[in-house]
C-alpha positions in Angstrom: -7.4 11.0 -7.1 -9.2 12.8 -4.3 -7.2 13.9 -1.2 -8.8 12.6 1.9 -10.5 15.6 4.1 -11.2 15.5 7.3 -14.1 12.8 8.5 -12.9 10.4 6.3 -12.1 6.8 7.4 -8.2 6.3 6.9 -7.4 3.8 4.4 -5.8 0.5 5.2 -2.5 0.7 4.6 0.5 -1.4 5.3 3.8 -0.9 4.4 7.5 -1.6 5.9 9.1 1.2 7.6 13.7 1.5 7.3 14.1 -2.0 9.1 11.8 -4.2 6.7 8.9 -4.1 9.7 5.2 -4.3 8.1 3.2 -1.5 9.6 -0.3 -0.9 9.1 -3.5 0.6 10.4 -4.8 -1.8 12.8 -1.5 -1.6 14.7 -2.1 1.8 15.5 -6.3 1.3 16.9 -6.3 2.9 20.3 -4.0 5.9 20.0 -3.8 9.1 17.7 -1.8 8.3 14.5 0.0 11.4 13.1 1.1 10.2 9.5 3.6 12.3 7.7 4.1 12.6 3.8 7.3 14.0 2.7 9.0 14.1 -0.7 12.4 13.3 0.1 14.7 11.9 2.6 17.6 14.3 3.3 16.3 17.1 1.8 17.0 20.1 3.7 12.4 20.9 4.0 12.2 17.4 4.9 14.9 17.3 7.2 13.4 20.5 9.3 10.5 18.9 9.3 11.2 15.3 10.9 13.6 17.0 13.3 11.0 19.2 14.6 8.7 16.2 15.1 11.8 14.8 17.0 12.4 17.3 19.1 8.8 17.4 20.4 8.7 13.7 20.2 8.2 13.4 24.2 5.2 15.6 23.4 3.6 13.3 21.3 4.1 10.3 23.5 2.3 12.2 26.6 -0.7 12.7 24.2 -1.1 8.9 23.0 0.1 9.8 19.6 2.4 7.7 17.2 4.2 8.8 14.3 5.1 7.2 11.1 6.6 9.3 7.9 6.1 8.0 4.4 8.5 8.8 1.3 8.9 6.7 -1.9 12.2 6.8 -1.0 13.8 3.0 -0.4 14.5 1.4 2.8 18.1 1.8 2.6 17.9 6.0 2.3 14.8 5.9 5.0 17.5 4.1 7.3 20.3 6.7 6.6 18.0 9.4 6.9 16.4 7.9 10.5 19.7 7.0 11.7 21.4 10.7 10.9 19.1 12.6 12.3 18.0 9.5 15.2 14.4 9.8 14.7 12.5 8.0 17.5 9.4 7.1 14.4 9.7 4.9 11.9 10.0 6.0 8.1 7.6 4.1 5.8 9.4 2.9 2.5 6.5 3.3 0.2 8.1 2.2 -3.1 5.5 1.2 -4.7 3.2 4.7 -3.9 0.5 2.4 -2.7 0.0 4.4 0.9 0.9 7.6 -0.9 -1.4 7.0 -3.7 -4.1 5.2 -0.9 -3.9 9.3 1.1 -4.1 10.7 -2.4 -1.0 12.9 -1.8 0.6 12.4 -5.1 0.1 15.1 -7.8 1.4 17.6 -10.2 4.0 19.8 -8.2 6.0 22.7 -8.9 9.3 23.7 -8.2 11.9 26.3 -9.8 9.6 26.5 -12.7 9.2 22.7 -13.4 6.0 20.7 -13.4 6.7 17.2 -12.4 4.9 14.9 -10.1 5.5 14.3 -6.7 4.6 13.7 -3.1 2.6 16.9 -1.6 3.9 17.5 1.5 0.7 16.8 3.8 0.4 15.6 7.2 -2.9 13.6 8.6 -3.6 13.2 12.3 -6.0 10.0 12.5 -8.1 9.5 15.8 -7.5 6.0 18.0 -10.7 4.6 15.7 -9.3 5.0 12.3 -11.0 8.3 11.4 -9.0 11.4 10.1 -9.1 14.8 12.8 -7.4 17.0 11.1 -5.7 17.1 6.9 -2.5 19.8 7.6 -1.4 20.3 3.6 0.2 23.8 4.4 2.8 22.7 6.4 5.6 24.4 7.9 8.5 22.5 8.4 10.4 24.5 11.1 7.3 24.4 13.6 5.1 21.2 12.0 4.6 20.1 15.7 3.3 23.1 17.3 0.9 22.8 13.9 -0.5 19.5 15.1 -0.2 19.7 18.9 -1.9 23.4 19.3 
């Protein structure tokens, strides 16, 4: 499957977040949707990476952004891992890879000399009509927000 690029339309997903809420495209039409792929709740790259979005969170609100992270992970460890760290965005339990798979984000991976497959950690910032700005698939996890907020 082909990554989305930049241009594209965003596909229309839907999917419950930690609390079993439904959340999908439409909800988000009229403000700048950052959506955020990562490969594991708790996991220290992960973890750097959501709390950096946290801590800039009151930047993201001034601009007319929203968030939403996606994992396979289930609704009980995206709950944990929201309530630990007390993200202000929900976290997308994607069980089923059908938004992962829908942003074409899952692939062969690497890691300590193993191929498996996984979720590539990639960030996409959608405009307010659905379209993708900006793909960010190099991200760094300490400073992800200055990444998509310039």
């Amino acid at each position: 499957m082909m990554p989305l690029k930049k241009g594209d339309k965003a596909p229309n997903f839907s999917a419950k977040d930690q609390d079993g809420m439904l959340h999908s495209l439409a909800d988000y039409k009229g403000k700048k949707l950052v959506v955020f792929f990562y490969p594991k709740a708790n996991t220290p790259g992960c973890t750097a990476e959501a709390c950096d979005l946290r801590d800039n969170f009151d930047r993201f609100t001034a601009n007319n952004y929203a968030l939403l992270g996606v994992s396979a992970d289930n609704a009980k460890a995206q709950l944990n891992f929201k309530n630990k760290y007390d993200f202000p965005f929900p976290l997308l339990a994607d069980e089923d890879k059908s938004v992962i798979e829908a942003f074409g984000v899952w692939g062969p991976k690497k890691f300590m000399g193993k191929e498996y497959d996984g979720i590539n950690r990639t960030t996409f910032i959608i405009d307010e009509n659905g379209i993708i700005e900006e793909v960010i698939s190099d991200v760094k996890t300490k400073a992800h927000a200055s990444q998509i907020l310039g």
